[in-house]
C-alpha positions in Angstrom: -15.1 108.3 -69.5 -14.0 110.3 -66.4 -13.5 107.4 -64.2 -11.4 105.5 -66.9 -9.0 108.4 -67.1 -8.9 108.2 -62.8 -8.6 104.5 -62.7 -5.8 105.2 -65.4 -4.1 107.7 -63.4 -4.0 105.9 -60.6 -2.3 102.9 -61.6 0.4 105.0 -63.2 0.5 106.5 -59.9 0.7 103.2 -58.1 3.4 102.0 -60.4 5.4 104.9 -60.5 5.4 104.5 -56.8 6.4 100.6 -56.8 9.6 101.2 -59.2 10.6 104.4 -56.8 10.5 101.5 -53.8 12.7 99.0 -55.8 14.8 101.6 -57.0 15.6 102.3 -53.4 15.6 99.2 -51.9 18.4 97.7 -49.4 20.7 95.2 -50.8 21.7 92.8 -47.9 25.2 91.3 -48.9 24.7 88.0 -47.3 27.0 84.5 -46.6 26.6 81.0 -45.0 26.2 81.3 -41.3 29.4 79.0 -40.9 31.2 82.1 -42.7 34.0 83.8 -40.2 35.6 86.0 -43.3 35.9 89.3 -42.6 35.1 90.4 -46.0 35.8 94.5 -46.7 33.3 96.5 -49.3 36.2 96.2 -51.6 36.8 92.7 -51.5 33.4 92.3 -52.0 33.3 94.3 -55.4 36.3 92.3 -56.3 34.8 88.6 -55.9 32.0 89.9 -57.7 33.9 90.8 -60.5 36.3 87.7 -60.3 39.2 89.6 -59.6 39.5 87.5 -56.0 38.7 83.7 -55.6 39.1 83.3 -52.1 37.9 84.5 -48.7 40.4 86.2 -46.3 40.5 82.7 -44.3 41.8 81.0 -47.5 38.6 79.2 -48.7 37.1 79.3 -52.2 34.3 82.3 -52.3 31.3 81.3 -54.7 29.6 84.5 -55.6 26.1 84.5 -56.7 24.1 86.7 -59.3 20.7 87.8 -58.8 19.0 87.4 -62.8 20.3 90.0 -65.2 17.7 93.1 -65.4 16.0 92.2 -62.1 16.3 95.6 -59.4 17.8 94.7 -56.7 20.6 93.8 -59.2 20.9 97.0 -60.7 21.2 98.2 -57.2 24.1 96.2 -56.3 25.8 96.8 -59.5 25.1 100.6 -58.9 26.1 100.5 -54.9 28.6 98.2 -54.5 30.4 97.8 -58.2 29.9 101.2 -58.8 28.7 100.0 -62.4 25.6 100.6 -64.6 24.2 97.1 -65.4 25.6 97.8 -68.9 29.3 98.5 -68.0 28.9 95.1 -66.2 27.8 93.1 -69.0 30.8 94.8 -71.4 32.9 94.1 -68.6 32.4 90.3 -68.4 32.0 90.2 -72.1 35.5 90.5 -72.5 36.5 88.6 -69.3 34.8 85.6 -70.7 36.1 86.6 -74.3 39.7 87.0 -73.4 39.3 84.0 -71.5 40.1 85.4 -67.8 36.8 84.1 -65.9 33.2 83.4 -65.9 30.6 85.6 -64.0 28.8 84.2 -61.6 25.8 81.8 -61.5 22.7 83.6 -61.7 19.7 82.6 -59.7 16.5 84.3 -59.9 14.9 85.4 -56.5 15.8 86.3 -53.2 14.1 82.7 -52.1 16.8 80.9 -54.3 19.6 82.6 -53.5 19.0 82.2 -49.5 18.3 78.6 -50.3 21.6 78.0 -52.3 23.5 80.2 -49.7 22.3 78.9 -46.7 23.5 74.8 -48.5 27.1 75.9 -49.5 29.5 77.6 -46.5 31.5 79.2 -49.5 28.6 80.9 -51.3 28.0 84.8 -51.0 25.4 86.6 -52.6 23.1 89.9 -52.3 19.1 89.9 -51.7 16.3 92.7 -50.8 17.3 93.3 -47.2 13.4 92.6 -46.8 13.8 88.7 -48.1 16.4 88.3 -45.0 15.9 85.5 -42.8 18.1 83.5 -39.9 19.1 80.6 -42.3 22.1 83.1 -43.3 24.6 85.9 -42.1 23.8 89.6 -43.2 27.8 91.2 -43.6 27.0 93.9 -44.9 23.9 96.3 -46.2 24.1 99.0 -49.1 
């Protein structure tokens, strides 16, 4: 019975300890590496929440969503949008309602994202600044 109740506490331990990590983790705001934009923490926000369409060089941005609910998400909404994950969802609710804009495509891993990023020079997106690799350019870390 004893060791039941210390494998049990364990594992809450070791949870509790995994969610603290993802809670904290670095979001890496990431583009194409053919991307030249200077792009400001306030322009990214904005492209995010399709209030800008285009890059400061004039080309079309494409932003891309990591899967509702996932962590790193929340982060970004938290860091960069300065959201709760809720707010967000009300917020394109009535975007997409009202008929002003779309949110962005959602993809669901770090792996997807740098694969879609790295294929289309207009695409910008966020990932775990531990998923980050040379087949894209980091502009920017929260």
């Amino acid at each position: 019975m004893l060791n039941k109740y210390r494998a049990f506490v364990l594992g809450v331990f070791c949870s509790s300890l995994l969610v603290s990590h993802l809670a904290n983790a670095e979001v890496a705001v990431i583009v194409n590496s053919a991307n030249s934009s200077a792009i400001s923490d306030t322009e990214i926000s904005r492209l995010f929440l399709g209030k800008l369409k285009k890059y400061s060089a004039g080309d079309k941005a494409v932003p891309i969503n990591q899967k509702f609910g996932s962590a790193i998400r929340k982060e970004f909404e938290k860091k960069v949008l300065k959201k709760s994950s809720t707010q967000v969802k009300a917020y394109w609710s009535k975007r997409v309602f009202s008929g002003k804009g779309k949110p962005p495509k959602e993809l669901t891993s770090d792996k997807d994202i740098l694969a879609q990023i790295s294929a289309n020079k207009n695409a910008i997106g966020y990932i775990d600044a531990a998923s980050i690799n040379d087949s894209v350019k980091v502009i920017r870390k929260f």
